[in-house]
C-alpha positions as CSV (number, residue, x, y, z in Angstrom):
1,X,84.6,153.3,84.7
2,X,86.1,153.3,87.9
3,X,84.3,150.1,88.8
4,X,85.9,148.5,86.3
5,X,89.5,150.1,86.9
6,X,88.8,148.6,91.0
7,X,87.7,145.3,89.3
8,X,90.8,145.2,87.1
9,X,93.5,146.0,89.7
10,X,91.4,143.3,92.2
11,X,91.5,140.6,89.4
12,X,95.6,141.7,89.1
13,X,95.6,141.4,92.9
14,X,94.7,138.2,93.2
15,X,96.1,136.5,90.1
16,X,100.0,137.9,91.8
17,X,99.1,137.0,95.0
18,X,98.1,133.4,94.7
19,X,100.7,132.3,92.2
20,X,99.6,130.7,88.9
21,X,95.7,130.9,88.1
22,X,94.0,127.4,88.0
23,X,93.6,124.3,89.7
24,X,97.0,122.9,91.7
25,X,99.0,120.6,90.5
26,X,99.2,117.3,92.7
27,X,102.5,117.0,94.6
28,X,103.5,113.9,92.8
29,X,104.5,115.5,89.8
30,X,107.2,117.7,91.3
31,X,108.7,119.2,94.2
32,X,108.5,118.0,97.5
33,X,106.0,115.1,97.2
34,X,108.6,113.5,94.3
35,X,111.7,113.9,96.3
36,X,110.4,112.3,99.0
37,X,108.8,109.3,96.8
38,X,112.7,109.3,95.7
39,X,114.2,109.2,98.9
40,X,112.0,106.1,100.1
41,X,112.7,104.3,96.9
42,X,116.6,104.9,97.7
43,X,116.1,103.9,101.3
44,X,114.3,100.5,100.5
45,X,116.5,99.4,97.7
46,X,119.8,100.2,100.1
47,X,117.8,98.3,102.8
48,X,117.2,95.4,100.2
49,X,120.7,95.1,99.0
50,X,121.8,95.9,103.1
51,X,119.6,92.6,104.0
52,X,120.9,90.3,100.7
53,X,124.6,91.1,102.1
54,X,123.5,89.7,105.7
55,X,122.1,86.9,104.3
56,X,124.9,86.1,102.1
57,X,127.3,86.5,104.9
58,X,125.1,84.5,107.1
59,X,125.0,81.3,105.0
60,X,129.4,82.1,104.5
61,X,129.5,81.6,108.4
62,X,126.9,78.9,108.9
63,X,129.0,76.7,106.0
64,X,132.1,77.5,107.2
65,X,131.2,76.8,110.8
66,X,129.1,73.2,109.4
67,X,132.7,72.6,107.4
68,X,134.7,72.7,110.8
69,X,132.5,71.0,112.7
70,X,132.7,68.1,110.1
71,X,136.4,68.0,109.8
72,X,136.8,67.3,113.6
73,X,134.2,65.0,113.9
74,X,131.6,67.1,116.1
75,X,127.9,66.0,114.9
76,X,125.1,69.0,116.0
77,X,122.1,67.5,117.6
78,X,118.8,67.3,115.2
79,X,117.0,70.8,116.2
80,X,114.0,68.8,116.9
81,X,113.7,67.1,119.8
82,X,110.8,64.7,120.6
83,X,109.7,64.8,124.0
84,X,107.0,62.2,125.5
85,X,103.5,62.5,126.2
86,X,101.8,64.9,129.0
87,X,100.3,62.6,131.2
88,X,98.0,64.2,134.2
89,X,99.6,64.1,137.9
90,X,96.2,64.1,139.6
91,X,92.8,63.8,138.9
92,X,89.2,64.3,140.6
Protein backbone atom coordinates (compact mmCIF):
# COMPACT_ATOMS: atom_id res chain seq x y z
CA UNK A 1 0.00 0.00 0.00
CA UNK A 2 2.52 2.44 0.60
CA UNK A 3 4.25 1.58 -2.63
CA UNK A 4 1.50 2.46 -4.38
CA UNK A 5 0.69 5.76 -2.32
CA UNK A 6 4.92 6.69 -3.31
CA UNK A 7 4.03 5.67 -6.94
CA UNK A 8 0.90 7.78 -6.95
CA UNK A 9 2.31 11.04 -5.58
CA UNK A 10 5.62 10.36 -8.11
CA UNK A 11 3.15 9.86 -11.09
CA UNK A 12 1.39 13.40 -9.68
CA UNK A 13 4.91 14.79 -9.38
CA UNK A 14 5.80 14.47 -12.66
CA UNK A 15 2.54 15.05 -14.58
CA UNK A 16 2.72 18.97 -12.51
CA UNK A 17 6.07 19.37 -13.07
CA UNK A 18 6.51 18.91 -16.76
CA UNK A 19 3.31 20.68 -17.93
CA UNK A 20 0.76 18.72 -20.03
CA UNK A 21 1.45 14.83 -20.41
CA UNK A 22 2.19 13.76 -23.99
CA UNK A 23 4.24 14.43 -26.88
CA UNK A 24 5.00 18.46 -27.60
CA UNK A 25 3.42 20.24 -29.81
CA UNK A 26 5.65 21.70 -32.72
CA UNK A 27 6.35 25.48 -32.40
CA UNK A 28 4.61 26.22 -35.63
CA UNK A 29 1.30 25.95 -34.32
CA UNK A 30 1.52 28.62 -31.64
CA UNK A 31 3.57 30.68 -29.63
CA UNK A 32 6.80 31.87 -30.41
CA UNK A 33 7.72 29.86 -33.58
CA UNK A 34 4.28 31.52 -35.19
CA UNK A 35 4.98 35.05 -34.21
CA UNK A 36 8.11 35.01 -35.60
CA UNK A 37 6.84 33.21 -39.03
CA UNK A 38 4.53 36.45 -38.76
CA UNK A 39 6.98 38.95 -38.24
CA UNK A 40 9.16 37.72 -41.31
CA UNK A 41 6.03 37.65 -43.49
CA UNK A 42 5.39 41.45 -42.31
CA UNK A 43 9.01 42.28 -42.90
CA UNK A 44 9.21 40.88 -46.50
CA UNK A 45 5.95 42.19 -47.72
CA UNK A 46 6.91 45.90 -46.32
CA UNK A 47 10.35 45.26 -48.04
CA UNK A 48 8.40 44.26 -51.27
CA UNK A 49 6.04 47.11 -51.36
CA UNK A 50 9.38 49.45 -49.93
CA UNK A 51 11.32 48.12 -53.25
CA UNK A 52 7.96 48.65 -55.86
CA UNK A 53 7.95 52.46 -54.48
CA UNK A 54 11.84 52.84 -55.42
CA UNK A 55 11.20 51.50 -58.57
CA UNK A 56 8.32 53.41 -59.31
CA UNK A 57 10.07 56.54 -58.33
CA UNK A 58 13.08 55.56 -60.23
CA UNK A 59 11.43 55.27 -63.60
CA UNK A 60 9.31 59.06 -62.47
CA UNK A 61 12.96 60.52 -62.37
CA UNK A 62 14.63 58.67 -65.20
CA UNK A 63 11.33 59.95 -67.62
CA UNK A 64 11.33 63.21 -66.33
CA UNK A 65 15.02 63.63 -66.54
CA UNK A 66 14.84 61.74 -70.52
CA UNK A 67 11.70 64.52 -71.07
CA UNK A 68 14.18 67.52 -70.21
CA UNK A 69 16.95 66.37 -71.91
CA UNK A 70 14.66 66.06 -75.09
CA UNK A 71 13.07 69.43 -74.79
CA UNK A 72 16.61 71.19 -74.97
CA UNK A 73 17.96 69.26 -77.44
CA UNK A 74 20.74 67.23 -75.32
CA UNK A 75 21.01 63.56 -77.02
CA UNK A 76 22.76 60.90 -74.25
CA UNK A 77 25.48 58.83 -75.75
CA UNK A 78 24.38 54.98 -76.69
CA UNK A 79 25.66 53.14 -73.31
CA UNK A 80 27.49 50.90 -75.52
CA UNK A 81 30.44 51.79 -76.77
CA UNK A 82 32.46 49.79 -79.43
CA UNK A 83 35.97 49.86 -78.97
CA UNK A 84 38.54 48.29 -81.58
CA UNK A 85 40.47 45.16 -81.54
CA UNK A 86 43.42 44.22 -79.05
CA UNK A 87 46.21 43.90 -81.18
CA UNK A 88 49.69 42.52 -79.35
CA UNK A 89 52.56 45.27 -78.83
CA UNK A 90 55.33 42.66 -79.00
CA UNK A 91 55.88 39.33 -79.72
CA UNK A 92 58.71 36.49 -79.41
Amino acid sequence: MMRRAWAGLLLIGVLAGCGRPGFPSPPDDYGIGLRMQQERQKEEQARKEQEARREASTQARETAAAKQKAEEGIVTPPDEVTLPDMRPVGGR
